[in-house]
C-alpha positions as CSV (number, residue, x, y, z in Angstrom):
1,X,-15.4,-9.7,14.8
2,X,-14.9,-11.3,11.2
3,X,-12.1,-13.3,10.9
4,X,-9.3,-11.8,8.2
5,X,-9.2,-14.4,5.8
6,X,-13.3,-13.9,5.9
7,X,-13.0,-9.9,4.4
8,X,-14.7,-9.5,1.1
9,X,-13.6,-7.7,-1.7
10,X,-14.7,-4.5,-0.7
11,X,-16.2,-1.6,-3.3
12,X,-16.6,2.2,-3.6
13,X,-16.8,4.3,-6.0
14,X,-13.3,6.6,-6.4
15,X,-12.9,9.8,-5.1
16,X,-13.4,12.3,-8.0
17,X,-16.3,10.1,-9.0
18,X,-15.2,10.0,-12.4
19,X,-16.5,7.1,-14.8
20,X,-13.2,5.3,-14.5
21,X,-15.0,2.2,-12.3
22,X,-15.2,1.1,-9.0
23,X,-12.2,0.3,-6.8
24,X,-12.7,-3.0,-6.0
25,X,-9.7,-4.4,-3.2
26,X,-8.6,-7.5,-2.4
27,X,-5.9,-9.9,-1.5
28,X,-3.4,-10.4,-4.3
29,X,-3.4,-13.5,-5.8
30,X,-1.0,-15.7,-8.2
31,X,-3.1,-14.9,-11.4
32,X,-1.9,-11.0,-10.3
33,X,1.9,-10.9,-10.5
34,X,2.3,-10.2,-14.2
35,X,0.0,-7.0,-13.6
36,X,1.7,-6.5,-10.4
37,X,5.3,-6.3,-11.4
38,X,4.0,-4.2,-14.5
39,X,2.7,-1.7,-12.1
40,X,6.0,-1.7,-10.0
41,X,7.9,-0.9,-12.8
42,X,5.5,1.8,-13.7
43,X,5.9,3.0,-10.2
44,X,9.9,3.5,-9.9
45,X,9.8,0.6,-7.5
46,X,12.5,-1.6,-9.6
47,X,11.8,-4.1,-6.9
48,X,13.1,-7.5,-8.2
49,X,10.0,-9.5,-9.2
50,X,10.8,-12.0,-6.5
51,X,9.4,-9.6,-3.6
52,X,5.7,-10.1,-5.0
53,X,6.2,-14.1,-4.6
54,X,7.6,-13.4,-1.6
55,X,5.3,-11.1,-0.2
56,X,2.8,-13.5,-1.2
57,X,4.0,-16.3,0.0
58,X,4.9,-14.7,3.7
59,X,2.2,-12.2,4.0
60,X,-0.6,-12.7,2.0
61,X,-3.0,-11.2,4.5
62,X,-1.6,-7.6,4.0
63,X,-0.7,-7.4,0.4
64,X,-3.3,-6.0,-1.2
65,X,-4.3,-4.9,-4.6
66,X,-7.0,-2.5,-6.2
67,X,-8.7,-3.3,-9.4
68,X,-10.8,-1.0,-11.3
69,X,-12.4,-2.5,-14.7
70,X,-10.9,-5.7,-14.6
71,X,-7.4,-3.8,-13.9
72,X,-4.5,-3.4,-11.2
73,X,-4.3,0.1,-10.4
74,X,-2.7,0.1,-7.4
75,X,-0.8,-2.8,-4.6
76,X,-0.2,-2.3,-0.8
77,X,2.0,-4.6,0.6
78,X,2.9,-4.5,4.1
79,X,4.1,-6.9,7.4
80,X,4.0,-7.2,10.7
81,X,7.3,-6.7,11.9
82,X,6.6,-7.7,15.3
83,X,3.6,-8.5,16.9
84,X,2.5,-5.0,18.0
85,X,4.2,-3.6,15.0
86,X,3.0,-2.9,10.9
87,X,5.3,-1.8,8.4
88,X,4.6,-0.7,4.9
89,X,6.8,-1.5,2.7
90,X,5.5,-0.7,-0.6
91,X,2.4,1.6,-2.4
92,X,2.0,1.9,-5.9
93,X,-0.6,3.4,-8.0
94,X,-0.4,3.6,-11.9
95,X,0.1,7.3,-13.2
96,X,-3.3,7.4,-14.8
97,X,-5.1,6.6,-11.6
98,X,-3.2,8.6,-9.1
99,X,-5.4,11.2,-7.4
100,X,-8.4,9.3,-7.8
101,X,-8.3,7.6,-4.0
102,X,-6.6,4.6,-5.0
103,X,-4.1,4.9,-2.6
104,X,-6.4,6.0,0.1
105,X,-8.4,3.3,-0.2
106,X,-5.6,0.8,0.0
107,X,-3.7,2.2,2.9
108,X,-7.1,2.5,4.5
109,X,-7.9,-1.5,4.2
110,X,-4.7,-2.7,5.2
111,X,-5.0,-0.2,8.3
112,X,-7.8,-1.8,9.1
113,X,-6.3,-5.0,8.6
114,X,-3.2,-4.4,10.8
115,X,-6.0,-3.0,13.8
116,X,-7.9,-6.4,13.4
117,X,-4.2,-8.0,13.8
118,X,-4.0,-6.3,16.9
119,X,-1.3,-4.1,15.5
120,X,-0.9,-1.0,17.7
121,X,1.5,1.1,15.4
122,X,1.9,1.3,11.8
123,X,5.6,2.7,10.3
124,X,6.7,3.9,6.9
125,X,9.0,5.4,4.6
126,X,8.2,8.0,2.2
127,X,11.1,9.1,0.0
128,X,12.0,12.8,0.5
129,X,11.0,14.1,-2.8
130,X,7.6,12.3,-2.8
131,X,5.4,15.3,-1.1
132,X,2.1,13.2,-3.0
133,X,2.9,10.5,-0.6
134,X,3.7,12.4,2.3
135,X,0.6,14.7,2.4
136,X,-1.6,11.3,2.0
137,X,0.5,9.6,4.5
138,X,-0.1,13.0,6.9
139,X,-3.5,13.6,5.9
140,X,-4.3,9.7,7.0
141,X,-2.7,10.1,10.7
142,X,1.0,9.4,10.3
143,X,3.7,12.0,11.8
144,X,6.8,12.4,10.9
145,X,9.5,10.2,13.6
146,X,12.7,11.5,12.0
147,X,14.4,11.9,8.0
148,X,17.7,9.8,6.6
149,X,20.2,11.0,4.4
150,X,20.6,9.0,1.5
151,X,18.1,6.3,2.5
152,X,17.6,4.9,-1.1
153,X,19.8,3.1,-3.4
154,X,19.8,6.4,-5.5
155,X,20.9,8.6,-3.0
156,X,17.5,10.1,-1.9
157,X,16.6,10.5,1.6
158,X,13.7,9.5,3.5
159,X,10.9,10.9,5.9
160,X,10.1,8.1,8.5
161,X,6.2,8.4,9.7
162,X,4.5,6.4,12.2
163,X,0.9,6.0,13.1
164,X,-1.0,4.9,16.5
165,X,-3.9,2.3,15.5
């Protein structure tokens, strides 16, 4: 087995096969946070652009973005919370590229990353309203554990989901 920090940036076409590009995926880097916390903003994430540097800085193995011509499309970031334990803390996908398997092909790498970690489980929190996210959370092997009221600074609940690797 490969070690993690030997991965390359990793290629396929997208999903539709439309003549948008290639989804190229790889580890974020510094030269990325301008696009990055552009994209979160785009995303509803209002994250304070501290998290990227943070994220970067204390889990650059699983934080991940996707590029297609030259662009950030889409970021996974995600931890281990403990040492049989992934969490994913954050997907994001710009509008114009959502449905194309941008988000797919993220969660997919940094499931395979978490696996290679010797991660057994993988959790996550969808926000109520977000059925996009759910049904590719579902579709990809997750269940639903349990739902909070008012989860989110807004108000919005959540759906917890959890995966076996």
């Amino acid at each position: 087995m490969r070690p993690i920090a030997d991965l390359p940036e990793m290629n396929v076409m997208n999903a539709g096969g439309s003549p948008k590009g290639e989804i190229k995926v790889r580890r974020f880097e510094p030269r990325d946070f301008s696009e990055a916390a552009e994209l979160d903003v785009e995303a509803g994430g209002g994250h304070d652009p501290y998290l990227l540097t943070f994220f970067f800085e204390n889990y650059p193995t699983t934080f991940l973005v996707a590029k297609v011509d030259g662009r950030i499309v889409g970021m996974v970031m995600g931890f281990r919370q403990s040492p049989l334990e992934g969490r994913i803390f954050w997907l994001a996908v710009r509008s114009g590229h959502r449905g194309q398997g941008v988000g797919r092909r993220l969660m997919t790498d940094l499931l395979e990353i978490f696996r290679r970690l010797g991660v057994i489980f993988v959790i996550l929190e969808a926000r109520a309203g977000n059925r996009r996210a759910q049904r590719l959370y579902l579709d990809l092997g997750f269940e639903i554990v349990t739902t909070c009221q008012s989860y989110y600074p807004d108000g919005e609940g959540a759906v917890i989901m959890r995966r076996s690797l």
